[in-house]
Structures are given as structure tokens and as C-alpha cells.
C-alpha positions as CSV (number, residue, x, y, z in Angstrom):
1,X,-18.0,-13.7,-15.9
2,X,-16.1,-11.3,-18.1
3,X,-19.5,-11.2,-20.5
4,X,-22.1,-10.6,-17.7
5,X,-19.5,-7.7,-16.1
6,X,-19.2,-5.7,-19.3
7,X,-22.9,-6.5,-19.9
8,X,-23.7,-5.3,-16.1
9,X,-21.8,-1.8,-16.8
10,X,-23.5,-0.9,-20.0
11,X,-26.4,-0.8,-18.1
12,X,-25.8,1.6,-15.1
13,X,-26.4,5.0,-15.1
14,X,-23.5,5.9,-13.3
15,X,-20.3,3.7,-12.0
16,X,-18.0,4.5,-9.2
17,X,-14.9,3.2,-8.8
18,X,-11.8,3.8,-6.1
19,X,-9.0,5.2,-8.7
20,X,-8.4,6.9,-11.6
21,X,-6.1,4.2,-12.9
22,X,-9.5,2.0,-12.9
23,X,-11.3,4.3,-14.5
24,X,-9.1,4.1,-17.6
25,X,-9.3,0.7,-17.5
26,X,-12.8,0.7,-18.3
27,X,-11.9,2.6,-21.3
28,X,-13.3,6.0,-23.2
29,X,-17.0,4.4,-23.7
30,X,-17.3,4.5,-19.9
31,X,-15.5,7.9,-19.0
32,X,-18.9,10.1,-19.5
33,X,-20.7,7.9,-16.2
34,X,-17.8,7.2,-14.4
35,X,-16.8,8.5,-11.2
36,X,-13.8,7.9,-9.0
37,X,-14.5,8.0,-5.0
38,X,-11.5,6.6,-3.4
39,X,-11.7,3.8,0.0
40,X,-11.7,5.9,3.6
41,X,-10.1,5.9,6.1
42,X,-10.0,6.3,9.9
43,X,-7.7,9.6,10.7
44,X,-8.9,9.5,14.5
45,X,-5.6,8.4,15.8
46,X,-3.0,10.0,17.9
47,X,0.2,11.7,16.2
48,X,2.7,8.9,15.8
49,X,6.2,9.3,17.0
50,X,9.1,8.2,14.9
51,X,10.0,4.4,15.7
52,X,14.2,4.3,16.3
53,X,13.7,0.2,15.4
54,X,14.4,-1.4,12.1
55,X,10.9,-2.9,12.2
56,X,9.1,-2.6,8.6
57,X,6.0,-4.0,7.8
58,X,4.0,-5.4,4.9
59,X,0.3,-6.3,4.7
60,X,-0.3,-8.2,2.1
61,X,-3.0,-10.8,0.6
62,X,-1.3,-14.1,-1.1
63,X,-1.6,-14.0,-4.4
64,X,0.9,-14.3,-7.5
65,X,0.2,-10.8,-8.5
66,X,1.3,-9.3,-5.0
67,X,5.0,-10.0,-6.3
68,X,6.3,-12.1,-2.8
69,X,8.8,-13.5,-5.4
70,X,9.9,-9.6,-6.3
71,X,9.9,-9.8,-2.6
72,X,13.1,-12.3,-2.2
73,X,15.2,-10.7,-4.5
74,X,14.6,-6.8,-2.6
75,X,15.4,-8.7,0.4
76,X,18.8,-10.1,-0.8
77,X,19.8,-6.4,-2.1
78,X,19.1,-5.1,1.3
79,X,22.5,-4.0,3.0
80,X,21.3,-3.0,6.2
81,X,19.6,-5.3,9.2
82,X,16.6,-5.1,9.6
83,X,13.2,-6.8,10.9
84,X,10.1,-6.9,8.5
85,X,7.0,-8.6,9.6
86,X,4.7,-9.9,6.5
87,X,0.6,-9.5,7.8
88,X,-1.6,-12.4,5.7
89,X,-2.1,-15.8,5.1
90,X,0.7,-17.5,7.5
91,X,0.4,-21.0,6.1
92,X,1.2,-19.6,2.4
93,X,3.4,-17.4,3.2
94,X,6.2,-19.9,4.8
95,X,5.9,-21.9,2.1
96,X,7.4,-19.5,0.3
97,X,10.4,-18.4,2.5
98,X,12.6,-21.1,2.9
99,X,15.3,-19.1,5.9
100,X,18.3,-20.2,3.6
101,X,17.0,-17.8,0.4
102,X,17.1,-14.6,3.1
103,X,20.2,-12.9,4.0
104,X,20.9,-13.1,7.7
105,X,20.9,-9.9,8.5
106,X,17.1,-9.7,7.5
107,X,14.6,-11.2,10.0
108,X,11.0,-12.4,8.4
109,X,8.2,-12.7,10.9
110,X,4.9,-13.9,10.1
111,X,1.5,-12.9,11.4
112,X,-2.1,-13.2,10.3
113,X,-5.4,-11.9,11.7
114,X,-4.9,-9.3,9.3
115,X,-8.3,-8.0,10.5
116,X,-7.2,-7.5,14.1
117,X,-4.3,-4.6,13.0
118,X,-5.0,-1.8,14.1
119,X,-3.3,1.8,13.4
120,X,-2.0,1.9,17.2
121,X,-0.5,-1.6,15.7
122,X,1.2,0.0,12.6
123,X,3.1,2.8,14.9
124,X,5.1,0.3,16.1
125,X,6.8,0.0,12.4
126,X,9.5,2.4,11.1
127,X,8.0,2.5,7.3
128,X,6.0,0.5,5.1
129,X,6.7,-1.7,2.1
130,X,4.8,-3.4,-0.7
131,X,6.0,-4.9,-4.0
132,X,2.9,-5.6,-6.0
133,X,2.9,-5.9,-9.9
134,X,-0.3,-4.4,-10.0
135,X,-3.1,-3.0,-7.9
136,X,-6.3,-0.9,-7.8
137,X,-5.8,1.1,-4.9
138,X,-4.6,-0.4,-2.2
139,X,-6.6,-0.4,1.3
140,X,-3.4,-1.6,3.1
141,X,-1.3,1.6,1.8
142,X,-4.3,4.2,2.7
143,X,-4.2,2.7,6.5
144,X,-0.5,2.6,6.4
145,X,-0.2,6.5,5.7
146,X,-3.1,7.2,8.0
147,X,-0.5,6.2,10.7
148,X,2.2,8.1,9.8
149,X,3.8,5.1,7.8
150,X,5.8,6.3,4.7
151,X,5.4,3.4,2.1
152,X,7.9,2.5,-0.6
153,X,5.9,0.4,-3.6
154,X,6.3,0.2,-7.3
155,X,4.7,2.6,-9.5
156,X,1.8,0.3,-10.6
157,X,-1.9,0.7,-11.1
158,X,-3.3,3.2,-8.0
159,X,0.0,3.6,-6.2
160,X,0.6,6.5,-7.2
161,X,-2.6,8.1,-6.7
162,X,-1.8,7.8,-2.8
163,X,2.1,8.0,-2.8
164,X,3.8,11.2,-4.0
165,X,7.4,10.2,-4.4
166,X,9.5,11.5,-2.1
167,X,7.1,13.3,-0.3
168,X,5.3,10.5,1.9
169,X,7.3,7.5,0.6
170,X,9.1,6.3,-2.9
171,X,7.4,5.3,-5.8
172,X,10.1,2.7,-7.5
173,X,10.2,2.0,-11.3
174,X,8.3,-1.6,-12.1
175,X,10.0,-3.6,-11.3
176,X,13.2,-2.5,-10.4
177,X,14.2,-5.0,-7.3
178,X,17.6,-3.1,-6.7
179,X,16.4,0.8,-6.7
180,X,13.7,-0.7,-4.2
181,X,16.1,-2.1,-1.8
182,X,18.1,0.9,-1.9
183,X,15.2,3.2,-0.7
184,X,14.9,0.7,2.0
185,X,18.5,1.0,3.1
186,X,18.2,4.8,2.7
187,X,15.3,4.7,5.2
188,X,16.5,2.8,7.7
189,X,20.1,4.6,7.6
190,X,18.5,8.2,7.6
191,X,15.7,8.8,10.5
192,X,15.5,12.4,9.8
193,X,14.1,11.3,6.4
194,X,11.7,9.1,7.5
195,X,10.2,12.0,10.2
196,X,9.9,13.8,7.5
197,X,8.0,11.4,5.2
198,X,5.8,10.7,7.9
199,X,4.5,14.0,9.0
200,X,3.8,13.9,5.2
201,X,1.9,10.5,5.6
202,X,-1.1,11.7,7.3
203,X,-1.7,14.6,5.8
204,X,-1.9,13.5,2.1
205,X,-4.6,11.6,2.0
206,X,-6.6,13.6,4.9
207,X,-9.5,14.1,2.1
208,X,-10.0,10.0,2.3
209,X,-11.6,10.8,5.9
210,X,-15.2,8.4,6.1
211,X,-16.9,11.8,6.2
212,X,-16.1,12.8,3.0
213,X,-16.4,9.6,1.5
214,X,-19.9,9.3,2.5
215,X,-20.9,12.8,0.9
216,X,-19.3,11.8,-2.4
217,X,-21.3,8.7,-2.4
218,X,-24.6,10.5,-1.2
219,X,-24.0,12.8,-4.0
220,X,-23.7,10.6,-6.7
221,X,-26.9,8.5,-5.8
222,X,-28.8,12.4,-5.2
223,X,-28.1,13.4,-8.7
């Protein structure tokens, strides 16, 4: 597969991808014909008011590389209480968390039907969080900030193309478990942070609206 991929790109004309950090993965041979259009996103939604809960949430696919392990230990750093649901596979997910590796004061809930959350859904959460080891750039954390979410997530592969750090969430040092839990407890101790990060949230990634997407794609196939 790797053959025929490589093969497949040396003979386009042009190559889009969704993030810069891609981009450099394909290397200086490529840079010439490649362009970066990032995913959209709906920003149709009402304003979101700020959630007085200790609900957090984290949509996530399972795989090794989303860093659910990373996951436990940020968990068992975490001084405050708090509630965090987990949105993916359910049946892989409980595998994992056996209730006597978690702290009590931090309540794991478990949905899937990923495709059914919606950003009236997300409003209901206090903040984002995700602890991949690496990522391109991540559809979960553009929605997230569309709905006023700040997101906390290592600095790894796209993140930080959509989170400014301490502007709309906290980028985090890979992979440092306890600096991630502490932003965690800061956020749920200090509301007046988290309205600010989230009037932030929305409007830092406004230029990811569908209508702008489309142009930049309608462009590149014009030209």
C-alpha cells in the first residue's frame, strides 16, 4: 500500500491535504503541488452559554495511537471531581477501564453513536479533552471549538494548527500526563477562564466555515 501511495502522488498535478503538519510529512519533493485546505465546519449554531457542571467530554475513535492509556494516568492526576463522558466505540472502550484504576472522584461515562452528536449536544460540556499521540487534524477538535468548547490536547501533529494555547484551550507538552491534568483542574476550578476560552473557541477557526472550504477547493480544481 505504502508503494502504490507514493506512486499515486507522484502523479497528481496538485495534492490537498487538511494541515500543514501533513504537508511536511510528505516532504520537500511535494511542497511545490501541495496545498493545505483544512476540514469545515458548521458555525450555524446559537452562542453557547458557559456550563456551571463538571461535565467534560472526549470524542474519540479507539485506536492505540489515540493514547486512552495516556488517558488513565491524566485521570489519576486529576484533583478535582469531575464527570467526563468518552463518545466511540462502547464495547472497546470498557474493556479498557476497569472502575478500580479510576479515582473516585472521577465519573467515566460511555456513549457511542458518535454520528448522532450534535453541537447543541457539545454545549452541555464545560471543556473538551483529547490525549492523542498523534493526529492529522482532528474533526472532533474543529466541532468541539465550533461550540464554544475550549479543548486541552497535546501538542502533536495538527493540534496546534486549531488550538492557540491559552487562547481557546492548552496545548500540553507530549506527553506530559501531569501538566495535562493540571490544566484540567485549572479549568474546572476557574469558570471565568473557561468563559474566556470559549468566546475564543468559535471565533478561531470561523475561516473553516463550509463556504470557504468549498471556494478553496473550487479554486484549486479552476486553476
Amino acid at each position: 500500500y505504502k508503494v502504490i501511495f507514493w506512486m499515486a502522488l507522484k502523479s497528481c498535478n496538485k495534492i490537498i491535504c487538511n494541515s500543514n503538519f501533513l504537508k511536511s510529512f510528505l516532504g520537500s519533493n511535494y511542497e511545490k503541488k501541495t496545498i493545505v485546505i483544512k476540514n469545515g465546519v458548521d458555525l450555524e449554531q446559537s452562542e453557547r452559554s458557559l456550563v456551571s457542571s463538571k461535565n467534560i467530554v472526549m470524542i474519540s475513535n479507539f485506536h492505540p495511537y489515540k493514547g486512552f492509556d495516556l488517558l488513565i494516568e491524566i485521570l489519576n492526576k486529576i484533583r478535582s471531581e469531575c464527570n467526563i463522558t468518552i463518545y466511540g466505540d462502547v464495547t472497546e472502550f470498557i474493556k479498557l477501564f476497569d472502575p478500580k484504576q479510576i479515582k473516585n472522584n472521577i465519573k467515566i461515562g460511555f456513549k457511542n453513536q458518535v454520528e448522532k452528536l450534535n453541537n447543541s449536544d457539545l454545549t452541555n460540556y464545560r471543556f473538551a479533552i483529547h490525549t492523542s499521540r498523534s493526529e492529522g487534524l482532528s474533526n472532533a477538535i474543529i466541532e468541539e471549538l465550533s461550540a464554544g468548547l475550549p479543548v486541552i490536547a497535546f501538542n502533536v501533529g495538527g493540534n496546534s494548527e486549531l488550538i492557540i494555547d491559552g487562547t481557546n484551550g492548552f496545548l500540553i507538552p507530549a506527553f506530559d500526563v501531569a501538566k495535562f491534568a493540571e490544566k484540567i483542574d485549572e479549568l474546572l476550578k476557574d469558570p471565568t477562564l473557561v468563559r474566556n476560552l470559549s468566546k475564543n473557541s468559535k471565533n478561531t477557526i470561523m475561516e473553516l466555515s463550509w463556504g470557504n472550504i468549498v471556494n478553496n477547493h473550487l479554486s484549486v480544481y479552476m486553476h
